[in-house]
N, C-alpha and C positions, 0 to 999 in steps of 0.2 A: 579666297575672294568671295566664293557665295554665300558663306558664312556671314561674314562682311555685309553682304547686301542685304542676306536677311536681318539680321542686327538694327542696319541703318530704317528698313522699312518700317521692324515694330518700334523703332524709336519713333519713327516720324504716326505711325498710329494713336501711338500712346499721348504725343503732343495734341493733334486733334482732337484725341477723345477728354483730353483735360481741356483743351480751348471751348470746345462747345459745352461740355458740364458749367464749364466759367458761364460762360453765355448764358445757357439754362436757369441755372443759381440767380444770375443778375434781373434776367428777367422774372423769374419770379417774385423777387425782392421788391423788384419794380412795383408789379402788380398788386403783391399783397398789400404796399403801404400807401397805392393811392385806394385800394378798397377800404381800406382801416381809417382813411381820411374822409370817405364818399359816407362812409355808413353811419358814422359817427356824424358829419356835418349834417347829412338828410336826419338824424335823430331831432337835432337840435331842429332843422328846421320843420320838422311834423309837431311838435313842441309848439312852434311859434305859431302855426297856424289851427291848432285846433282840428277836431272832426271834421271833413270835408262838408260842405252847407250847399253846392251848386253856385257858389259865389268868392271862393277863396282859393282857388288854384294858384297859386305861386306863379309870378311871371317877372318882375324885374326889382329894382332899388330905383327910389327916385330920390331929387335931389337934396332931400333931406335927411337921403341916411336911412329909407324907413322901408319895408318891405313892403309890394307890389303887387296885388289879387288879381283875379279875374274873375269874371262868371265863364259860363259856359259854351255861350256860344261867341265868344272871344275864338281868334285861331289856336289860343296855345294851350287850353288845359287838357291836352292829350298829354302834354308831355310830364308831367310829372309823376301821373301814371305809370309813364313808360319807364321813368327811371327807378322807380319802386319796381318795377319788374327786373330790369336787368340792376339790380343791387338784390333781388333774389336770385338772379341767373349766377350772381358772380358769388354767393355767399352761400347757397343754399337753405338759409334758415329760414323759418316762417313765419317770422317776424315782419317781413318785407313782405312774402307773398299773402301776408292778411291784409298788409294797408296795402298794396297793389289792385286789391279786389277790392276793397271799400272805397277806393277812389276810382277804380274803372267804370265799379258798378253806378255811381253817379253819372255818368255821360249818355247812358243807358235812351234817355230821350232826345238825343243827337243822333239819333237810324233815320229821323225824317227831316234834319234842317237842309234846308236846300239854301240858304242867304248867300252863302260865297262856296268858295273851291277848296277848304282846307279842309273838310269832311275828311281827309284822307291823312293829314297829321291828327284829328281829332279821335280820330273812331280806329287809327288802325296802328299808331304809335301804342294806343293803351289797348282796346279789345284783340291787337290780332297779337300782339307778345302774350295776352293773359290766353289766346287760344294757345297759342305754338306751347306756353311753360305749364299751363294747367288747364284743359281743355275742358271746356263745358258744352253741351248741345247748345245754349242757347247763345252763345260766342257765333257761333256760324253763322244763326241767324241773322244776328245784330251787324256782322260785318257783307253778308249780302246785302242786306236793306239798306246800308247806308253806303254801298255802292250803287245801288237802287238810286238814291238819292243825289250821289255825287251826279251818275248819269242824266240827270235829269238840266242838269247846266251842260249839256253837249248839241251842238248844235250839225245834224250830217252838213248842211249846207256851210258851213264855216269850218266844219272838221278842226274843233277845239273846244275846249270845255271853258267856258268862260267863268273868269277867275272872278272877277268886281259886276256888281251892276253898276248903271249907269253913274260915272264921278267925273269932277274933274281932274285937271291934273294938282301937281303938289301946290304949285303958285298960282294955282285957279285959271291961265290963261287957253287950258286946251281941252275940249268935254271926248270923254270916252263914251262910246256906246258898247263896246264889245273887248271889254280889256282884258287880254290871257296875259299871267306874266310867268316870269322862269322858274318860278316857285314850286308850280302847279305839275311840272313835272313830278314830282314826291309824292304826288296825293294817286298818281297813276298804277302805284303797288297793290294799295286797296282792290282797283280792280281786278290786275290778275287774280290775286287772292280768291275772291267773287265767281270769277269762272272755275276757278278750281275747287270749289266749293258746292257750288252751284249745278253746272257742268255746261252752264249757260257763256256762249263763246260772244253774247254781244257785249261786255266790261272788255273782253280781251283786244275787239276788235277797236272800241273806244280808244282805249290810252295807245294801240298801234298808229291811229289816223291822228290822234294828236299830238302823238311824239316826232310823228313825220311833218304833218304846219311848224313844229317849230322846230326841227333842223332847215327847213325851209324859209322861215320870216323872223327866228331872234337868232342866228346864229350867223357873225359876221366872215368876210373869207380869209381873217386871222385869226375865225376863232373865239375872239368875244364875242358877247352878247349883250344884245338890247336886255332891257327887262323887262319894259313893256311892250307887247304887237298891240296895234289897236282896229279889229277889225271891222268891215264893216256889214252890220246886222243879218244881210240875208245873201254874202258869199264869199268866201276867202278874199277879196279883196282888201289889201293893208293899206289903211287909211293913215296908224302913225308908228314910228316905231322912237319909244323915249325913253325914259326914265322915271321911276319916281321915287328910290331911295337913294342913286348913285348922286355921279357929281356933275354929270353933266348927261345930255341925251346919248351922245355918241361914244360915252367911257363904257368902262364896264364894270358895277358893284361887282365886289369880291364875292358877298357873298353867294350873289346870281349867279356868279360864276361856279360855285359851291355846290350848289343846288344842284346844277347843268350836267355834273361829273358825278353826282350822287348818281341824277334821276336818270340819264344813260348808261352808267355801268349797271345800274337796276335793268334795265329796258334789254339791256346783251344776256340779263341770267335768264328774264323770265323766256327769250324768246330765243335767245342763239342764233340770231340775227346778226353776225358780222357788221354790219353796218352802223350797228349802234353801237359794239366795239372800238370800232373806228373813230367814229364821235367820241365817244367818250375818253377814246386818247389823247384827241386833238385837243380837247377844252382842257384837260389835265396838262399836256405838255403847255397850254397855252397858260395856265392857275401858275404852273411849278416855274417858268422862267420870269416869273414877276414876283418873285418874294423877295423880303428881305431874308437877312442871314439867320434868324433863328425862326424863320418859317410861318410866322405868323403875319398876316400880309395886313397891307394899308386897310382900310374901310373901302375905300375904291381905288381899283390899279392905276386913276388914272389923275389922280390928285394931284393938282401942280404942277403936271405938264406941259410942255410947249406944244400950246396949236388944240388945250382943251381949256375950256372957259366954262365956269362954272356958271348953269342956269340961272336967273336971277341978280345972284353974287358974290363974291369970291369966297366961299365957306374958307380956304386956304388962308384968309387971315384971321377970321373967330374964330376959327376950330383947324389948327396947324395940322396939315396933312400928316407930315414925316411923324408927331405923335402920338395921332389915332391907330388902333390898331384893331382888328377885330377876330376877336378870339371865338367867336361863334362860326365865322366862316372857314376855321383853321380848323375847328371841332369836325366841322360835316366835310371838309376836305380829306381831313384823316381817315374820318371812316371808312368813305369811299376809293382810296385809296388802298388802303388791305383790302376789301375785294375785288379791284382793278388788279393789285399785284398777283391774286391768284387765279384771276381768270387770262392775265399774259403770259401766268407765268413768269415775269418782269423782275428780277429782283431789285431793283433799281424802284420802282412805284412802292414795293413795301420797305424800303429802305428809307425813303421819304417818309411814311406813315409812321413808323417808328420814333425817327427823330421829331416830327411834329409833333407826336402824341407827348414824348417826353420834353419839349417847349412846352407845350399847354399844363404839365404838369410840375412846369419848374415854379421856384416863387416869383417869379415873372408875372404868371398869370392864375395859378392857382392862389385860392385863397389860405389864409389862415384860419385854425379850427375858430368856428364862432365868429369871425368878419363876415363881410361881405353880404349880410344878411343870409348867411347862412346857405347862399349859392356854392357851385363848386371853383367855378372860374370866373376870372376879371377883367376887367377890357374888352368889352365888346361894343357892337353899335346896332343900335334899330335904325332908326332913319336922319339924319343929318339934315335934310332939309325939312322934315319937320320938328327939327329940334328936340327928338323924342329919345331916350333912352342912349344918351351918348355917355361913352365908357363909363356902362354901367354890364350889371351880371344880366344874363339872359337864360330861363329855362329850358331853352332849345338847345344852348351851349353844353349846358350838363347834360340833357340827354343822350347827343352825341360823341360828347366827350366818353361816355358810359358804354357808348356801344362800341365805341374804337378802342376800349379797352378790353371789352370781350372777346373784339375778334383780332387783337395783339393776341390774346389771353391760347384763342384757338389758333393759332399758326401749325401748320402741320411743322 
């Protein structure tokens, strides 16, 4: 009989250790052939754009089919930086980390723009991956001073860093003076970064006071979120709380949602602060029970529902909810998800990450080598009510797509 027993056990060992080698194998498989698809499309698309000029950072397709520039002080040309960075992280050749640093090294006069709040996707997507993968002295500098700068949109008496100067709303009917929106969580990493750098505790004490305004005025008691607070000039009083990419004031964009679960599982590492744990599960369990079935959610959760009426008017019949889909906000959902699941410990949160990561990588949504103008993934949305960049590719998409594949890549 114990004979028997031991028998039965190293059988059932031996089942394990070939089930997870299976596992191991697949995932590698996985990973190495959407790298071999990443390196090769970013070829083609470095090809397409030429030596970086401070006016051609890749940012979308418009609807002609034609590929989409930026200059600088645009919100987005941190990000392609960044993903030259982690296609060095994930390949290690120095191929990547030479155009990593010919295109980082161009933002280099972004340590003093102070115009809006994205200082922190701009300067810390590109200079703080090119600090962390290849350190330079003058990296630290450049990411103090332009947390320097982000701080300088923080206002004590409003206890928020103010995202837009003065605009109106999308359809012009409501004027903002003091508009933070859910985005601007992201840009909050920078700072800690700044203090640990630095060893200067006022960046840290910033994004603490502003992460706290907005678990208090965009975060509703299900959970969603506003996207816009609009406060008023000289004291936390919230003058409006609305919309300006979703579908209505009182919905909640996906992607803001996205952000919300980024920029608080962020806010739980840097500080171990329970509480923004907490948050940061609530928005996540609130993102994960509004998907559809392969994970990749509407443009907004709240599209075509009973009892939401779309601002203005019905976007639900020019632009059919049920087949907008936004592959951007599934990208930065993924992310943040692997490291949700390993600061829960949850295997259930990176259970999700996985399966989403591999939706965004199916032909669903990833591209063909050489389509898509040379982005990595499709279907996504910028704004709907401004008719701006709908399911089209976005470079914030591939960014994050890129980073969720790193940290698939690291799983313990």
């Amino acid at each position: 009989m114990k004979k028997k027993t031991i028998t039965s056990k190293l059988t059932l060992m031996l089942l394990a250790c070939t089930i997870a080698a299976s596992c191991t194998n697949e995932k590698q498989t996985f990973i190495e052939e959407n790298v071999t698809f990443a390196t090769a499309q970013t070829r083609l698309m470095l090809d397409s754009v030429g030596e970086p000029t401070g006016r051609n950072y890749p940012r979308t397709m418009n609807n002609k089919g034609k590929l989409v520039t930026t200059g600088m002080k645009d919100w987005t040309p941190g990000f392609f930086p960044g993903s030259l960075w982690y296609l060095y992280e994930l390949t290690g050749d120095n191929f990547w980390k030479e155009h990593a640093q010919t295109w980082t090294h161009t933002l280099e006069p972004l340590q003093t723009f102070t115009g809006h709040h994205d200082l922190g996707f701009m300067m810390y997507c590109s200079y703080g991956n090119a600090l962390r993968l290849s350190p330079q002295p003058e990296y630290k500098d450049i990411i103090i001073k332009s947390a320097e700068s982000l701080s300088s949109r923080y206002d004590e008496r409003v206890k928020s860093i103010k995202s837009w100067n003065y605009r109106r709303n999308w359809n012009d009917t409501v004027e903002w003076f003091y508009p933070v929106i859910v985005d601007n969580m992201m840009n909050l990493e920078m700072l800690f970064a700044a203090t640990e750098l630095s060893g200067n505790k006022k960046y840290y004490d910033i994004a603490v006071q502003h992460a706290n305004s907005t678990i208090k005025n965009h975060i509703r008691e299900d959970y969603g979120t506003y996207h816009v607070v609009n406060y008023d000039t000289i004291s936390p009083t919230v003058l409006d709380q609305a919309t300006c990419q979703g579908y209505c004031d009182e919905s909640t964009w996906s992607r803001g949602q996205a952000w919300m679960m980024y920029g608080f599982t962020m806010m739980y590492r840097e500080t171990k602060d329970p509480v923004y744990l907490d948050v940061a599960k609530n928005l996540t369990e609130y993102y994960l029970k509004n998907l559809p079935e392969d994970l990749v959610p509407l443009w907004d959760f709240h599209v075509g529902k009973e009892g939401y009426q779309a601002v203005g008017k019905s976007y639900a019949v020019e632009f059919p909810g049920e087949t907008l889909r936004d592959a951007s906000a599934a990208a930065i959902a993924c992310s943040a998800l692997f490291e949700l699941g390993e600061h829960t410990n949850d295997q259930r949160y990176t259970d999700y990450a996985v399966k989403m990561l591999k939706s965004l990588a199916s032909p669903a949504y990833r591209a063909e080598l050489g389509t898509n103008v040379n982005f990595l993934l499709m279907h996504c949305v910028g704004s709907i009510p401004h008719r701006n960049e709908i399911d089209k590719p976005l470079v914030y998409a591939d960014y994050y797509f890129l980073e969720a594949l790193i940290r698939y890549k690291n799983l313990k």
